[in-house]
N, C-alpha and C positions, 0 to 999 in steps of 0.2 A: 924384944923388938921395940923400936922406935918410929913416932909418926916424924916426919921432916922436920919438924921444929924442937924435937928433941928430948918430948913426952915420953913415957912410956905410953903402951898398946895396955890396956887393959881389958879384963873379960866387962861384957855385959854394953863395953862400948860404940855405940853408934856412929858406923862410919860412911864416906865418901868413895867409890871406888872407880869413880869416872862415869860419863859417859850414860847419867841416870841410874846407875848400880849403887843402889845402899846396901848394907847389912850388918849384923851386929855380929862380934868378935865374942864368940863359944866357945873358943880351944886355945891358948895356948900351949903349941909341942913344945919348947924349952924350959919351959917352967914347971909343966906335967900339971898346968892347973886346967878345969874345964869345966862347964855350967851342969848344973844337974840333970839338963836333956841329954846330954849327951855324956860318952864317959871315954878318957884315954886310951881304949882296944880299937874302937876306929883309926884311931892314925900311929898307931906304934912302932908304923916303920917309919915316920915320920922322923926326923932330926932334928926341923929348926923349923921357924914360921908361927904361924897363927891360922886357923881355920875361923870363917866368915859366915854364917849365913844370911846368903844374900837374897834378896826381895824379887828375883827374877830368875836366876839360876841355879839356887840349891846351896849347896856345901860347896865353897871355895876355900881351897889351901892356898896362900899365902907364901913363901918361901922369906926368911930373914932378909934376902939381897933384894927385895921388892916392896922395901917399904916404903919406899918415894910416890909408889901407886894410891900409899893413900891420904885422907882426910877424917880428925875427926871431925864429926859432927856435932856429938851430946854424950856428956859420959855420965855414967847410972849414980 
């Protein structure tokens, strides 16, 4: 997955996600990589995307066609 300018999405990444919502990128589902909090059986039905955990509402999935949503901020 790609931020708009043509980066890769990497784990550990501080991101933008509108609207006052930050969070930092925990899971990539297509690569099968994920932070040591968390472990790939959470999202194994998951196909494509990136999981978020964001600073306001928890565990957000991401889907690949929705990466226009974000911004990075600061990468680890």
């Amino acid at each position: 997955m790609n931020y708009p300018d043509g980066q890769n999405v990497k784990l550990g990444d501080i991101v933008d996600l509108g609207g006052g919502m930050e969070g930092v990128v925990i899971i990539d589902v297509e690569n099968r990589e994920f932070t040591d909090r968390f472990d790939m059986s959470v999202v194994l039905f998951l196909e494509s995307g990136i999981m978020i955990d964001t600073n306001n509402i928890g565990l957000l999935h991401l889907p690949a066609n929705h990466d226009h949503y974000i911004r990075l901020i600061r990468r680890k």
